[in-house]
C-alpha positions as CSV (number, residue, x, y, z in Angstrom):
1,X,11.7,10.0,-24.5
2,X,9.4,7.2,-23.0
3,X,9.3,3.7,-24.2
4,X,5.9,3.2,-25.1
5,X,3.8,-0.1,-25.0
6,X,6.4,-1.1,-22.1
7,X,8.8,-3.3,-24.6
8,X,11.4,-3.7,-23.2
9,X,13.5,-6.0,-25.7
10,X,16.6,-4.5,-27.1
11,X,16.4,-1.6,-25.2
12,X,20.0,-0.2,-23.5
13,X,19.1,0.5,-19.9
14,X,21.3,1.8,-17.3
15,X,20.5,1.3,-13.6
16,X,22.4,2.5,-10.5
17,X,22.2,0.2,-7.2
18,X,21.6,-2.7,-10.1
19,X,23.4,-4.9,-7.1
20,X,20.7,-3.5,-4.1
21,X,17.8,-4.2,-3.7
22,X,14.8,-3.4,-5.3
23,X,17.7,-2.5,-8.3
24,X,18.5,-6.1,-8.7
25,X,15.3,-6.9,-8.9
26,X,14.8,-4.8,-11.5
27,X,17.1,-5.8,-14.0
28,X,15.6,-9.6,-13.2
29,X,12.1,-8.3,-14.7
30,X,13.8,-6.3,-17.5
31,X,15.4,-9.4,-18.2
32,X,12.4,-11.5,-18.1
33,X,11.0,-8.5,-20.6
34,X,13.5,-9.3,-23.4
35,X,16.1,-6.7,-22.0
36,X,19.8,-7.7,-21.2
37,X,21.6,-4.5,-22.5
38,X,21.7,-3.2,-19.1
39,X,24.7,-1.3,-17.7
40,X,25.0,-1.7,-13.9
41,X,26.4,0.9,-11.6
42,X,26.9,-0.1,-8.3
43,X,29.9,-0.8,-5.8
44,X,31.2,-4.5,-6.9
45,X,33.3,-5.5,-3.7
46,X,30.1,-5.9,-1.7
47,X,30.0,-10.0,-1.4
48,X,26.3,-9.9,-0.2
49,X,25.5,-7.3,-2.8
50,X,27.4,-9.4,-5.3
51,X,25.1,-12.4,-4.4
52,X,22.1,-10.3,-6.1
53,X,23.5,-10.7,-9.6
54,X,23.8,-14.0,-9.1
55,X,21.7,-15.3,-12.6
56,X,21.2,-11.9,-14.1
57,X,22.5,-10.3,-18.0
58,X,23.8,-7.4,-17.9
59,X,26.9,-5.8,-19.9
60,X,29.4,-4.4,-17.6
61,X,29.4,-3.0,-13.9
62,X,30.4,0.5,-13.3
63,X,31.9,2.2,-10.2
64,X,29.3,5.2,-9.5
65,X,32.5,7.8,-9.4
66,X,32.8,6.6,-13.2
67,X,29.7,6.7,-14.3
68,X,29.6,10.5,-15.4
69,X,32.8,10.4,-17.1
70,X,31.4,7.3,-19.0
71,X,28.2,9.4,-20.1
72,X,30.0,12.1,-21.5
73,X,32.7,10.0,-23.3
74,X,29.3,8.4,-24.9
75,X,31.2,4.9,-24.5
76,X,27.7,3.6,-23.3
77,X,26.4,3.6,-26.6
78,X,22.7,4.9,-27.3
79,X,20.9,4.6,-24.1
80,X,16.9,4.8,-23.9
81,X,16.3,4.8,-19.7
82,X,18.5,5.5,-17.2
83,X,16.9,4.1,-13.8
84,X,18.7,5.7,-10.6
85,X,17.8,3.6,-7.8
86,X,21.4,4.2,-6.6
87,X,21.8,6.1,-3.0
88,X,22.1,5.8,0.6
89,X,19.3,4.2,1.9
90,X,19.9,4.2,5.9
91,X,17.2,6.2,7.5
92,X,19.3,6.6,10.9
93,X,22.5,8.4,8.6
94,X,23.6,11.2,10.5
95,X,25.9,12.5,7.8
96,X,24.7,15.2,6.0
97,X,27.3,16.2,4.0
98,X,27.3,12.2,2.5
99,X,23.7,12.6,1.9
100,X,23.8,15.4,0.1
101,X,26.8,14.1,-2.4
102,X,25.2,10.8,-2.8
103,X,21.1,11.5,-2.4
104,X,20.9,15.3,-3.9
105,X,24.1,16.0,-6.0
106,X,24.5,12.7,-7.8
107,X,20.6,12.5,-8.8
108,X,20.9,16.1,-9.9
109,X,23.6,15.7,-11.4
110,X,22.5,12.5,-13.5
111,X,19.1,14.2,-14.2
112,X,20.8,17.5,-15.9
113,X,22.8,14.7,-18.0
114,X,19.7,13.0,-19.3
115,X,17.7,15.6,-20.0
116,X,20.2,17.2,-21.9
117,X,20.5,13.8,-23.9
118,X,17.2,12.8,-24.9
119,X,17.3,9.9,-22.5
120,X,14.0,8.7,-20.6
121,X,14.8,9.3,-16.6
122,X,13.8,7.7,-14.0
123,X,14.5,8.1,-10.1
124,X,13.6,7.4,-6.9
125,X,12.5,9.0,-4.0
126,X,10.8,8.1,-0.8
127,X,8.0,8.3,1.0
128,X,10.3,9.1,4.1
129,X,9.7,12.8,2.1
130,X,6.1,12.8,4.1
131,X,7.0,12.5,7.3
132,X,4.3,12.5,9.9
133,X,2.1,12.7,7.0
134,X,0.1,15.7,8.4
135,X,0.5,17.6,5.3
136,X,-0.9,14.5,3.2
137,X,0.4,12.0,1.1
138,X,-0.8,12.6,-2.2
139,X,1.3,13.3,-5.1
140,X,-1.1,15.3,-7.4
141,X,0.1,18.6,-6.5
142,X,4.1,19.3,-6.5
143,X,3.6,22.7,-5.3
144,X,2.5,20.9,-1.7
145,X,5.7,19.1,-1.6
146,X,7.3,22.5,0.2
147,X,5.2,21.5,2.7
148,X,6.4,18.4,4.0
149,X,8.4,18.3,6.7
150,X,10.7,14.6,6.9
151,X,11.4,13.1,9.9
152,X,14.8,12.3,9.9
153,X,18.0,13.6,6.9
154,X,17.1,10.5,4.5
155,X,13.8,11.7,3.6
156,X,15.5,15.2,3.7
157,X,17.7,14.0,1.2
158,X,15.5,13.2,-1.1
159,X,13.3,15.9,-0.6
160,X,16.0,17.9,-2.1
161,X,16.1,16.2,-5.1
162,X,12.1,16.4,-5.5
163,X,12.2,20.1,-4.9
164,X,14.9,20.7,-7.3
165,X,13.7,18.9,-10.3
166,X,10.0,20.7,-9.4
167,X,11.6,24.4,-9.2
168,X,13.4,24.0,-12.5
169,X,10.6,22.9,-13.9
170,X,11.8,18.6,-14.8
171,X,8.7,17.2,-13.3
172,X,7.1,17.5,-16.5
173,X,9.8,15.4,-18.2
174,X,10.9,13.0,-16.0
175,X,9.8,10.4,-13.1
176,X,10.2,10.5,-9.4
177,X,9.1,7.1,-7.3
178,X,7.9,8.0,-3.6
179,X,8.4,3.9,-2.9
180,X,6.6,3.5,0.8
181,X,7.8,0.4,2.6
182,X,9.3,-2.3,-0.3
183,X,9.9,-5.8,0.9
184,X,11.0,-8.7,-0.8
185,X,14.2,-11.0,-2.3
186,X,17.6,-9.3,-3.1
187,X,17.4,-7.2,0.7
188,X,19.8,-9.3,3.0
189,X,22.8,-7.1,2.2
190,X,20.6,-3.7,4.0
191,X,21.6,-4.8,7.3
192,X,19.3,-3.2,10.4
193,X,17.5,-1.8,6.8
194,X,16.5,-5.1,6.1
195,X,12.3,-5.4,6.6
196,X,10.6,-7.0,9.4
197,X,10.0,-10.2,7.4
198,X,13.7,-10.8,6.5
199,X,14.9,-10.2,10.2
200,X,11.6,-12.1,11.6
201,X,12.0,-14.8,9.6
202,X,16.0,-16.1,11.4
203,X,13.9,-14.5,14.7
204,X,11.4,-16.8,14.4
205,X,13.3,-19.8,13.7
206,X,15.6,-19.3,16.5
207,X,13.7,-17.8,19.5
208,X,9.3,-18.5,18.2
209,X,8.9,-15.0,19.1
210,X,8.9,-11.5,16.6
211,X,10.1,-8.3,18.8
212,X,8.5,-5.2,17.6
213,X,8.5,-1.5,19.1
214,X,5.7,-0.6,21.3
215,X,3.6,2.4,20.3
216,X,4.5,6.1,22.1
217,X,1.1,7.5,21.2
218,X,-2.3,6.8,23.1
219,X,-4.4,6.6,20.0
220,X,-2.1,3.2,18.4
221,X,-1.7,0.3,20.6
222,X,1.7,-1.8,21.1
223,X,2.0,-3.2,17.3
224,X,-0.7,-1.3,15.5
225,X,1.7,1.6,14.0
226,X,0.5,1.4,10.0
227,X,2.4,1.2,7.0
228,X,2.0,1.2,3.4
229,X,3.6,-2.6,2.6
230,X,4.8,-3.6,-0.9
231,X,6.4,-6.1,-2.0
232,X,9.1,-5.6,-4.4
233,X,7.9,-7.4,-7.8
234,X,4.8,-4.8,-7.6
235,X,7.4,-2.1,-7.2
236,X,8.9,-3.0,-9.9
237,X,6.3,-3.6,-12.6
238,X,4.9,0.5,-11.4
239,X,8.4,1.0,-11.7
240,X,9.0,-0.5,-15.1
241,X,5.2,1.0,-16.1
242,X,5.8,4.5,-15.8
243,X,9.1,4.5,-17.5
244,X,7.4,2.9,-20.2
245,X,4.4,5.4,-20.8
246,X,4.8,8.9,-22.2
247,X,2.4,10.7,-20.7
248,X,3.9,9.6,-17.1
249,X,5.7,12.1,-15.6
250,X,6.6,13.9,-12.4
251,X,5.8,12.2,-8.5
252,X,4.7,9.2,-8.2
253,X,4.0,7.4,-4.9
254,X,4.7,3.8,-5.4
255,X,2.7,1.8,-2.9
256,X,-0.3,-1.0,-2.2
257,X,-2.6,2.1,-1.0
258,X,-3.6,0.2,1.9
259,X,-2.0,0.7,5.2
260,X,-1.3,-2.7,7.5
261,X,-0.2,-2.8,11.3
262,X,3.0,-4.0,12.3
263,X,1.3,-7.4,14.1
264,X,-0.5,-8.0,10.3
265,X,2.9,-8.3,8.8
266,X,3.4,-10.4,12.1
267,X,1.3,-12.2,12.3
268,X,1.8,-12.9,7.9
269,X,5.0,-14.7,8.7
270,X,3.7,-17.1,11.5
271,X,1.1,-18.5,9.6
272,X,3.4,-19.0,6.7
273,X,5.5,-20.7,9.1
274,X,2.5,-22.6,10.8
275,X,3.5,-21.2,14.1
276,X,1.2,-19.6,17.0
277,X,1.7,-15.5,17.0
278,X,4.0,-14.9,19.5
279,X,4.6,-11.3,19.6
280,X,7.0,-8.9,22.3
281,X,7.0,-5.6,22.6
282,X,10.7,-3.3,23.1
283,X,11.1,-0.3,23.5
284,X,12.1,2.1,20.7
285,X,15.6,3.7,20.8
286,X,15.2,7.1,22.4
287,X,16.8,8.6,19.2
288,X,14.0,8.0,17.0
289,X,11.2,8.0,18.8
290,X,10.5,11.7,17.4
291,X,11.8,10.6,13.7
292,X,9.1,7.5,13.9
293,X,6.2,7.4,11.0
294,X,3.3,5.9,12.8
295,X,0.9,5.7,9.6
296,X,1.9,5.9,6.0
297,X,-0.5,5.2,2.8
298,X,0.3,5.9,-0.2
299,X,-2.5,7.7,-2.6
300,X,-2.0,5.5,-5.6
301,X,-4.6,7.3,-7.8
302,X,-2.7,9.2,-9.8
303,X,-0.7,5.9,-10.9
304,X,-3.7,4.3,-11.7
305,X,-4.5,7.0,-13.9
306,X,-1.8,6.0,-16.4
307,X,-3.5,2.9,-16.8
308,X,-1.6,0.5,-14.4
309,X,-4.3,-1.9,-13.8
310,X,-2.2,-4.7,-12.6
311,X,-3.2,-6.5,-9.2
312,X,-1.4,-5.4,-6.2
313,X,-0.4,-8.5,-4.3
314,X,-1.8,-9.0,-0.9
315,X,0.1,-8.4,2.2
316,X,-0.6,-12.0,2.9
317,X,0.4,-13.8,-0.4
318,X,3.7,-11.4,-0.8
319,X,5.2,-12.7,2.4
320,X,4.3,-16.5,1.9
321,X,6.4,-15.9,-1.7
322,X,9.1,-14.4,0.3
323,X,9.1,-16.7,2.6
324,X,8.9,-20.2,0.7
325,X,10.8,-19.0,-2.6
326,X,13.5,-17.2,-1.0
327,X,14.4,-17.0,2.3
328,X,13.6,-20.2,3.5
329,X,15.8,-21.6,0.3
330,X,18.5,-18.9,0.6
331,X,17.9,-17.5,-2.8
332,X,17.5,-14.3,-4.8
333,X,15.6,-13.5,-7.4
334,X,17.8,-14.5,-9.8
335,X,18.6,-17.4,-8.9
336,X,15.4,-18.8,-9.2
């Protein structure tokens, strides 16, 4: 079931990690759309967390170890998406047996349940899934995703998932979001997850100068490492898009489909701050200097197929909004 013409109002939405990141910053939009039926399942002792649903409507907050006892009971009430954002998102987690449980089991889990009841299913992957990206990074084909080879257990972790739902055949049915790197409001809680404009931003302030890993390849200089930057509210509307068209279904990558150098993003948050670039270069941790993705870009033609024509916000403009509406007055979305 897909909820077509993306109306949102009166629709009864659940979303897992509704107090993380790009999560909370979901059910703002959905709210914004009309929608406040929105069950949350996340962990609610969290303070920083907790500050994310600071302004939002939502119905209730549910534990994650409840939520499946909840379904089945049918206590939730008619339910038209279910949005699982919720998982482990630390891409140095050395646990595999806690990946697995929370990245494979509970997505699989939560899939089988929505299938079985009708309900429109959306999830999210990573583009951690590509790792060195020398198998590609286009999400056409599933068959090619037995191909990729991730970099560290994160992107393993939800490989598994995207293998599982492709083998038994869900891909036709339901939605999977590669997001590449998401930045933006609602992330202070992720810790050393955080992106480099939330930590630059206090690094700035305190010492003038952004640290940022010097390259171990000859063909990228110190700083010119590329990534696929988004920033959140465009995640969110693809997000939001392909849940609300019918004929979406399977992979998606969720991206800007333009790839920008570490000094770029930078250099973004000095002249937002009307400061001189003054950049320094550490050295990376020897324990991921193998795991590191030095160019990601996500192939966004297959989104753009469904008809999500919607401007992708510049690198530039997306960091002076972080910058000026959130971090530099302490707010979240939200709270706005």
């Amino acid at each position: 079931m897909a909820l077509a013409n993306e109306n949102w109002k009166d629709k009864r939405v659940i979303v897992t990690g509704g107090a993380g990141f790009i999560g909370s910053v979901l059910v703002w939009e959905l709210n914004r759309r009309g929608c406040s039926q929105v069950a949350i399942v996340d962990f609610p002792a969290d303070r920083e967390k907790s500050a994310n649903l600071a302004g939002l409507h939502y119905t209730e907050l549910i534990e994650p170890a409840a939520l499946s006892a909840r379904l089945s009971s049918r206590s939730l009430g008619k339910l038209d998406c279910i949005f699982h954002l919720g998982a482990c998102s630390s891409t140095t987690e050395t646990n595999e047996t806690y990946l697995r449980e929370n990245n494979y089991e509970y997505s699989r889990a939560l899939a089988e349940w929505a299938l079985g009841a009708g309900v429109r299913f959306v999830y999210a992957s990573s583009a951690a899934t590509y790792g060195d990206g020398s198998a590609g990074m286009d999400d056409s084909d599933p068959r090619q995703m037995e191909r990729l080879r991730p970099l560290n257990l994160y992107g393993q972790s939800k490989q598994w998932m995207d293998l599982h739902a492709w083998r038994e055949r869900w891909l036709d049915r339901i939605v999977g979001l590669k997001y590449f790197n998401v930045f933006g409001p609602n992330e202070n809680h992720k810790g050393d997850m955080r992106s480099l404009v939330c930590k630059a931003y206090a690094e700035v302030l305190r010492t003038g100068a952004i640290q940022l890993f010097k390259s171990y390849r000859p063909e990228y200089r110190d700083g010119e490492q590329r990534r696929d930057f988004l920033y959140v509210k465009d995640a969110v509307a693809m997000t939001l898009h392909l849940a609300a068209t019918p004929a979406a279904n399977g992979i998606f990558n969720i991206g800007s489909g333009e790839a920008r150098t570490w000094n770029d993003l930078a250099r973004a948050v000095f002249a937002v701050l009307g400061r001189a670039p003054r950049i320094e270069y550490i050295d990376m941790p020897e324990t991921i200097r193998e795991k590191y993705q030095y160019f990601t870009q996500a192939d966004i033609h297959k989104l753009r197929v469904t008809r999500y024509d919607q401007p992708i916000t510049s690198l530039e403009d997306a960091v002076r909004d972080y910058v000026v509406n959130y971090l530099a007055q302490g707010r979240t979305v939200g709270a706005t």
